[in-house]
RODO-2510 file (C-alpha; in nm, 4 decimals, decimal comma):
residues 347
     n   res          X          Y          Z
     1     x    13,1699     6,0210    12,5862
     2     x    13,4780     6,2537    12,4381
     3     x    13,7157     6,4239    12,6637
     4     x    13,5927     6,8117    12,7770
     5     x    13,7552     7,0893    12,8191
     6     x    13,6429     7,0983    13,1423
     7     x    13,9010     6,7667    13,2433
     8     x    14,1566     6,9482    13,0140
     9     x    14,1506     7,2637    13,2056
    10     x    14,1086     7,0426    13,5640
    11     x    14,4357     6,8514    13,4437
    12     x    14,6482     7,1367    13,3211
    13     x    14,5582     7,3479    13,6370
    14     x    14,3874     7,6385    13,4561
    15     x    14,0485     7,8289    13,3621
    16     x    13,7593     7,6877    13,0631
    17     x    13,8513     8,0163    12,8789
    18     x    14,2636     7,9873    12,8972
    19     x    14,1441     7,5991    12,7282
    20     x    13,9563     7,7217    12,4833
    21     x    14,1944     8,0279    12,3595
    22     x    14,4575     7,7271    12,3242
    23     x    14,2419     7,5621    12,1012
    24     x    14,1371     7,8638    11,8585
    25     x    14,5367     7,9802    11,8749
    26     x    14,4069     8,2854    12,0510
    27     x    14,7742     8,4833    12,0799
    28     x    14,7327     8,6099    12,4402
    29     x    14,8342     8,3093    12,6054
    30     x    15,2096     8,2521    12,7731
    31     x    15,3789     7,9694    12,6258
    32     x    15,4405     7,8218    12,9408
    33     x    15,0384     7,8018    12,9731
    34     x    14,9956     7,6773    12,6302
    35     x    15,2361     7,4296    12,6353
    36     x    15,0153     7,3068    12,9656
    37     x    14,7089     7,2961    12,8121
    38     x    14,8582     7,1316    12,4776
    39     x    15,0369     6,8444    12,6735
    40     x    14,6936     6,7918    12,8514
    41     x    14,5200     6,7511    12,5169
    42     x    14,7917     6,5213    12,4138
    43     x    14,7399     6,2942    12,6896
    44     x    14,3600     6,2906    12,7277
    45     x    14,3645     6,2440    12,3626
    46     x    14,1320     6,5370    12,3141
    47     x    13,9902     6,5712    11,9497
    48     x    13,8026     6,9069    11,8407
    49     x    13,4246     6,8460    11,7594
    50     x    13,4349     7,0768    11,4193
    51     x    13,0710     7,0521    11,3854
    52     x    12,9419     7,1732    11,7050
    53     x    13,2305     7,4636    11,7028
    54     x    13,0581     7,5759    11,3368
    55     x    12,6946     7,5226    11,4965
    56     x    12,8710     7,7808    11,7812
    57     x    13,0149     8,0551    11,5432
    58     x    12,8224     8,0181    11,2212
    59     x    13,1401     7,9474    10,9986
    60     x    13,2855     7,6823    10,8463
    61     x    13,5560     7,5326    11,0095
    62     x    13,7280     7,3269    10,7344
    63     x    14,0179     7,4074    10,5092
    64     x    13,9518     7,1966    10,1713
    65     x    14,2021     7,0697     9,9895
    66     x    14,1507     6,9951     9,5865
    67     x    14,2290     6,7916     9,3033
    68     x    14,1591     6,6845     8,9667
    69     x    14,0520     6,3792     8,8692
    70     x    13,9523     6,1877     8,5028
    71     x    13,6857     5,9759     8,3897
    72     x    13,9349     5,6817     8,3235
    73     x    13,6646     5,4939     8,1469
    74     x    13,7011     5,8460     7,8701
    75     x    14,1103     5,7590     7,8583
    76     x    14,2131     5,4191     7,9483
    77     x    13,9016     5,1998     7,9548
    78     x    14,0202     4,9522     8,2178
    79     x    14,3651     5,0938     8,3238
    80     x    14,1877     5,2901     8,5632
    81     x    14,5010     5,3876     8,7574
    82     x    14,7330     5,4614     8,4535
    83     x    14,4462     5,6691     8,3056
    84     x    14,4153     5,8597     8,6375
    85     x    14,5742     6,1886     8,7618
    86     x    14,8738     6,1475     8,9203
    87     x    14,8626     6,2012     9,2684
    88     x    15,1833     6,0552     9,3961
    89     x    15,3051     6,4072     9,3045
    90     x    15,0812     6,5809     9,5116
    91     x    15,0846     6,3220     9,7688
    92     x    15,4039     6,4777     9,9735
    93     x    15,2287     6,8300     9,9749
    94     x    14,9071     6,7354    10,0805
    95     x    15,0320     6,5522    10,3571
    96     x    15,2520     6,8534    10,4517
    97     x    14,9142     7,0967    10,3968
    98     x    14,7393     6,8206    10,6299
    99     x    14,9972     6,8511    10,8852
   100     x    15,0126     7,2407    10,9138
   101     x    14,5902     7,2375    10,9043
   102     x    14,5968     6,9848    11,2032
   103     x    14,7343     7,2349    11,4136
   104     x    14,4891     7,4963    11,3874
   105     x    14,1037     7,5033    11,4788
   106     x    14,0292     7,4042    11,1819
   107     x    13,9412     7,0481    11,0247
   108     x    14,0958     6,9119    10,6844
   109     x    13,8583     6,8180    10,3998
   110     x    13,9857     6,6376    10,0242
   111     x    13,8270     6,6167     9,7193
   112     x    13,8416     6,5730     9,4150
   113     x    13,6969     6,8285     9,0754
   114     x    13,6165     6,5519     8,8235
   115     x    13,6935     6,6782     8,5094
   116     x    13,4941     6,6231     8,2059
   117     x    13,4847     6,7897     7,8651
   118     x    13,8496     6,9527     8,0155
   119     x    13,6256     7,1758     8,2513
   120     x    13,6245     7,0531     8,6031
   121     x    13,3274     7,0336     8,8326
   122     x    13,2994     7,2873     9,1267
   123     x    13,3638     7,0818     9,4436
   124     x    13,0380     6,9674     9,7149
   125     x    13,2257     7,0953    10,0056
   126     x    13,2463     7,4387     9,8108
   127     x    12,8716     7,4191     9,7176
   128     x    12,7625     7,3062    10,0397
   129     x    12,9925     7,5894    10,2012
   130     x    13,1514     7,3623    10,4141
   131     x    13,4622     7,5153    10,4044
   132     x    13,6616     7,8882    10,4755
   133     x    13,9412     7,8496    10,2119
   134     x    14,0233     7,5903     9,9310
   135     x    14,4103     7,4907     9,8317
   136     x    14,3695     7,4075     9,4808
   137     x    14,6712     7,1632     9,2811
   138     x    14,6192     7,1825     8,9437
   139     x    14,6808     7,4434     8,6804
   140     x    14,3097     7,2595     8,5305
   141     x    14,1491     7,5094     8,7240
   142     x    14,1260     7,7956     8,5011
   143     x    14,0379     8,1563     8,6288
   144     x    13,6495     8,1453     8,5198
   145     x    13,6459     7,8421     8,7568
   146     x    13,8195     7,9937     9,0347
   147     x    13,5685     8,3729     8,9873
   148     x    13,2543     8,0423     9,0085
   149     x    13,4206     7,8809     9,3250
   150     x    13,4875     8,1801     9,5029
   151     x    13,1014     8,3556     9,4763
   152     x    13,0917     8,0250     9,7444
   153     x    13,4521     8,0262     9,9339
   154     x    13,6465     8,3539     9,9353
   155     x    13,9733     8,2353    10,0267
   156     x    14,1543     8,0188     9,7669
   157     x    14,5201     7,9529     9,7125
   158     x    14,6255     7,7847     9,3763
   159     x    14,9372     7,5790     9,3991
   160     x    15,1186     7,5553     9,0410
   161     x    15,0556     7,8172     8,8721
   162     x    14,9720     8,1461     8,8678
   163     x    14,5950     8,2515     8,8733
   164     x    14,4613     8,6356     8,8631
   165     x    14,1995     8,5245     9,0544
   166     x    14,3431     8,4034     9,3934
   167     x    14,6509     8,4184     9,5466
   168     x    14,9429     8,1631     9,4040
   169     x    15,1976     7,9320     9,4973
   170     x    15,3753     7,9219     9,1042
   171     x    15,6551     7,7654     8,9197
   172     x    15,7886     7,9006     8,6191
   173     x    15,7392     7,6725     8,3602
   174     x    15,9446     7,8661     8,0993
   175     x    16,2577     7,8195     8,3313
   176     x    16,1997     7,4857     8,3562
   177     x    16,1324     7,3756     7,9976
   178     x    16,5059     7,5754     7,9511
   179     x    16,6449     7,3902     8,2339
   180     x    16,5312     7,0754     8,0914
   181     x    16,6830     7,1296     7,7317
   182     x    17,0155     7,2591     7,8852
   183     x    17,0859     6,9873     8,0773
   184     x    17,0457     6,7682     7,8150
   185     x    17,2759     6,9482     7,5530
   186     x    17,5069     6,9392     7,8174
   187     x    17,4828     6,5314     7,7852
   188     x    17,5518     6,5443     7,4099
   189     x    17,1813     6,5160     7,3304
   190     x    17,0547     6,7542     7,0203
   191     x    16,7527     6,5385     6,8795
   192     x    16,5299     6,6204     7,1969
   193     x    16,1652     6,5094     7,2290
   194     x    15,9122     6,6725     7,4541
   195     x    15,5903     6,5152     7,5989
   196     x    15,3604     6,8214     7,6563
   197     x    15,0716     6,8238     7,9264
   198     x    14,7476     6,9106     7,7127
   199     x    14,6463     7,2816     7,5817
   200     x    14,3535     7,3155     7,8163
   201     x    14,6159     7,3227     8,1142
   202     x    14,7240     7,6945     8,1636
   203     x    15,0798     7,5881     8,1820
   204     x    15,0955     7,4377     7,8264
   205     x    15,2028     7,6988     7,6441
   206     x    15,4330     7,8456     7,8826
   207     x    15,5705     7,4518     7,9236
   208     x    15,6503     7,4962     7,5205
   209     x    15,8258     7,8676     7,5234
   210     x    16,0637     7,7290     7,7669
   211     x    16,1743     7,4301     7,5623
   212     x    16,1863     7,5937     7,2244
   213     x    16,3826     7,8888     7,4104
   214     x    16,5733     7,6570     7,5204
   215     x    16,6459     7,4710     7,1851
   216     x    16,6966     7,7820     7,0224
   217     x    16,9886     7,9655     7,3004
   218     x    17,1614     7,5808     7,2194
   219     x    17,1441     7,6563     6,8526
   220     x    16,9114     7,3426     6,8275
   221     x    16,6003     7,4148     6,5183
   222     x    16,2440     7,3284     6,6582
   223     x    16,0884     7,0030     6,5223
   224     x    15,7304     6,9834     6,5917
   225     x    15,7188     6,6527     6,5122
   226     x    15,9104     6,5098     6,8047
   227     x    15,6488     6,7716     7,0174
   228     x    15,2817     6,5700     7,1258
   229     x    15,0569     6,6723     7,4141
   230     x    14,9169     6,4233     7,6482
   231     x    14,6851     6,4626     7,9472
   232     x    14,8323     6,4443     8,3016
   233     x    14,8155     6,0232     8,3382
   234     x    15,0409     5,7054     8,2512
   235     x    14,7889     5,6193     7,9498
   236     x    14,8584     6,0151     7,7900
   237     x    15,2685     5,9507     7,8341
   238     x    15,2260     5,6133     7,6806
   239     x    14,9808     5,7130     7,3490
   240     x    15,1763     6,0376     7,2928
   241     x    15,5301     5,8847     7,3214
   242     x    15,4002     5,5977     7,0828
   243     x    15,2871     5,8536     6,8559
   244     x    15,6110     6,0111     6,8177
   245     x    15,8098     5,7087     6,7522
   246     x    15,6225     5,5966     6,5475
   247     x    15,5448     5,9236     6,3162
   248     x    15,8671     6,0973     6,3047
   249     x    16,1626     6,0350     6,0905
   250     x    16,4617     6,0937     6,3160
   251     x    16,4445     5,9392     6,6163
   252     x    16,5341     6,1577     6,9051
   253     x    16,7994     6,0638     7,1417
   254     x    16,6007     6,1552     7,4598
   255     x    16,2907     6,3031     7,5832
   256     x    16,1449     6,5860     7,8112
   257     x    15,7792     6,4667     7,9571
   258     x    15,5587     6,7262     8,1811
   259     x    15,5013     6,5110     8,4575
   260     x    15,6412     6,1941     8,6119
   261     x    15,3525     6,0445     8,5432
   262     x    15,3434     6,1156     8,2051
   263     x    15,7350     5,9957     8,1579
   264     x    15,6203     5,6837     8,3552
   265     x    15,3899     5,6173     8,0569
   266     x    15,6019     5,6442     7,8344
   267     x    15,8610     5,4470     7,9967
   268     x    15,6328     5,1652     7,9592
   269     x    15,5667     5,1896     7,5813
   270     x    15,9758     5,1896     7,5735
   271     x    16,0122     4,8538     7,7504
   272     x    15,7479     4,6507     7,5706
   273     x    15,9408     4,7721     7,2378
   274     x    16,3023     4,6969     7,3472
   275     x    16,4019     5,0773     7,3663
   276     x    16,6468     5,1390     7,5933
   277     x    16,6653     5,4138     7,8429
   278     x    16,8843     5,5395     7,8513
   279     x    17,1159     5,3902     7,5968
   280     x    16,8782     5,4151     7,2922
   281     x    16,7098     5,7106     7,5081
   282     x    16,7369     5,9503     7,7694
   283     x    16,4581     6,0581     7,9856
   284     x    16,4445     6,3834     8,2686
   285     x    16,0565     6,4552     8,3859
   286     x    15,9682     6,7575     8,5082
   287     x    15,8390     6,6548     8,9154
   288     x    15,9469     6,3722     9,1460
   289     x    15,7416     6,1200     9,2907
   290     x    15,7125     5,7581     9,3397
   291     x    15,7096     5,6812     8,9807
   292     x    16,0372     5,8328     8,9089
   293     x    16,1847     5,7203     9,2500
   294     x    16,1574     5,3966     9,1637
   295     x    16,0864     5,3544     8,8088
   296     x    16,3998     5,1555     8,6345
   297     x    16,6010     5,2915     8,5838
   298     x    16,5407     5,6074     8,8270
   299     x    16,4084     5,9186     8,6341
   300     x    16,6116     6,1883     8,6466
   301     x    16,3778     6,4671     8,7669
   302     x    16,3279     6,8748     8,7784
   303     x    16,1902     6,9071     9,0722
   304     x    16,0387     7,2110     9,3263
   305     x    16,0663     7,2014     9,7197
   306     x    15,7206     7,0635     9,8189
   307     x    15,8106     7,1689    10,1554
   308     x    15,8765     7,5471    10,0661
   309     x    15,5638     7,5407     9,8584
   310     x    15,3499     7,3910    10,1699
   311     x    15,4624     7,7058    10,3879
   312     x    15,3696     7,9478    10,1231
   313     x    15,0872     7,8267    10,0772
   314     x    14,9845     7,8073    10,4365
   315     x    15,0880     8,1736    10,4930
   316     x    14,8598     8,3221    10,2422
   317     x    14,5967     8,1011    10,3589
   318     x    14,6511     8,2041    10,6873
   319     x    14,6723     8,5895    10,5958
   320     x    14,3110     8,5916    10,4275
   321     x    14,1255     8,3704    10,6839
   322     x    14,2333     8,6857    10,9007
   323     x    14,1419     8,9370    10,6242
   324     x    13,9174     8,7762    10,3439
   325     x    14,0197     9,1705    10,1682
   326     x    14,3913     9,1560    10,1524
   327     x    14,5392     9,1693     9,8039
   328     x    14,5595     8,8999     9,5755
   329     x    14,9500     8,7889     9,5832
   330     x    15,1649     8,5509     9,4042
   331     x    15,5160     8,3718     9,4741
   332     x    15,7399     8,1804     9,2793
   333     x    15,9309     7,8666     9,4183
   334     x    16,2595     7,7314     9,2811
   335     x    16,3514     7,4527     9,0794
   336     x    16,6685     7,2042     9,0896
   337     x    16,7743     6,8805     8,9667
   338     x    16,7808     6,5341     9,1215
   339     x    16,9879     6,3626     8,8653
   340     x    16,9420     5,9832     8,8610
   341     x    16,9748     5,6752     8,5687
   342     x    16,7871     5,7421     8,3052
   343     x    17,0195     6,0196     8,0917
   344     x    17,3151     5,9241     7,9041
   345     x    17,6032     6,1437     7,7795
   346     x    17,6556     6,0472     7,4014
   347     x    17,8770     6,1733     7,1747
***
């Protein structure tokens, strides 16, 4: 048998009710009460049943939390996990969305949109309307998706980009594609590659302004064939950077790639072929993970503060599970540099 709230209120010296408004973060409770009833539930080791409290107020009591994912057998036949989605990036801010869930009412449910033909599926637990709100990673989801999703869950919050259609946790793209290419001139580099995520991503094209703006404020001409567009996996890095080398006449002296994933493809076509990075070439992703962590040598990365974006996120979520009607909004988070190995200042 679980723990009640009936031993939980007999342990912490107070009512059923003063339990249960600690439980549903009811607001009218002293903190010297709460923090009763919470160290009570810590050492009972009380856990919420979700499904009897949605049987008791006829609404779902998950947050889900989504994902792409590929067919790997339609990209890298039996490199399942380099032709996957990378979701060492993600996995920081999911546990941080996790964490900040957990201490709510409500319960925490993951899945993943497998996409197919570039147009992902709509999720069960949004089908099955299992679920009050949806944090979506992935600019995949495009805004038709998000108007489908939402005739079943109301509240959504994208993370990465900006969508019309729900409120947004964003990064500017643009500034980053700029930021790349300027911190490369800065190393002597002017023959600069760029691994592009694919066009059906809604941050593609923004992803390209920035690095031919870039180029062109360093006085640098555009060479679209040292550009290639991969999909967001190891496999995509590795086939498009192979394609460059091996089509274009100059060789560039580094590369930009979308991801860390991505660059952690291509990385790999650059070792079997005794290219160096970064002496033969140098190499800045845009994202940190495990992959550029400890990659070697150590990608240098343009990264955003997962931590930041996890708060953001929350408080929007937060703000329409209390009014399903307020306003669509949208916030940008900033970007900085974690300079590691893998660029090299040339002359």
């Amino acid at each position: 048998m679980g723990v009640s709230i009936i031993e939980i209120a007999a342990l912490a010296g107070v009512s059923k009710s003063t339990v249960s408004a600690v439980i549903n973060n009811h607001p009218n409770v002293r903190p010297s009460t709460r923090e009763r009833v919470m160290k009570a539930i810590k050492e009972l080791d009380y856990h919420p049943n979700i499904a009897a409290r949605e049987l008791s107020t006829s609404f779902p009591m998950n947050i889900g939390i989504l994902m792409p994912a590929y067919k790997g057998s339609s990209l890298g036949g039996e490199h399942k996990y380099f032709a996957s989605i990378d979701e060492g990036s993600n996995l920081e801010l999911v546990s941080q969305l996790i964490e900040k869930i957990s201490r709510t009412r409500y319960g925490v449910l993951v899945e993943h949109a497998v996409v197919s033909d570039g147009v992902p599926e709509l999720p069960a637990f949004a089908l099955s309307k299992r679920v009050s709100g949806i944090f979506q990673i992935s600019p995949l989801f495009s805004e038709d998706y998000v108007r489908k999703m939402r005739e079943y869950v109301p509240n959504i919050v994208e993370i990465g980009a900006i969508n019309p259609e729900c409120d947004s946790v964003y990064t500017d793209y643009t500034e980053i594609g700029r930021l790349s290419v300027d911190y490369l001139v800065r190393f002597g580099h002017k023959k600069i590659a760029f691994i592009n995520c694919n066009p059906e991503s809604r941050t593609s094209n923004s992803r390209l302004d920035g690095y031919i703006s870039g180029l062109k404020q360093n006085g640098i001409e555009y060479d679209a064939s040292i550009v290639k567009n991969s999909p967001f996996c190891g496999i995509g890095g590795y086939q498009a950077f192979e394609n460059l080398w091996h089509s274009c006449k100059e060789k560039p002296t580094a590369v930009i790639c979308a991801t860390s994933v991505m660059a952690g493809g291509a990385l790999r076509f650059m070792q079997e072929n005794g290219i160096s990075v970064p002496n033969d070439v140098s190499v800045v992703c845009n994202g940190d993970n495990v992959i550029s962590e400890f990659s070697n040598p150590r990608l240098t990365a343009i990264c955003r503060d997962k931590t930041e974006i996890a708060e953001l996120a929350f408080s929007m979520m937060n703000e329409h599970l209390k009014n399903s009607d307020a306003p669509v909004s949208s916030v940008k988070t900033k970007s900085f540099i974690i300079e590691r190995e893998s660029v090299k200042k040339i002359n």
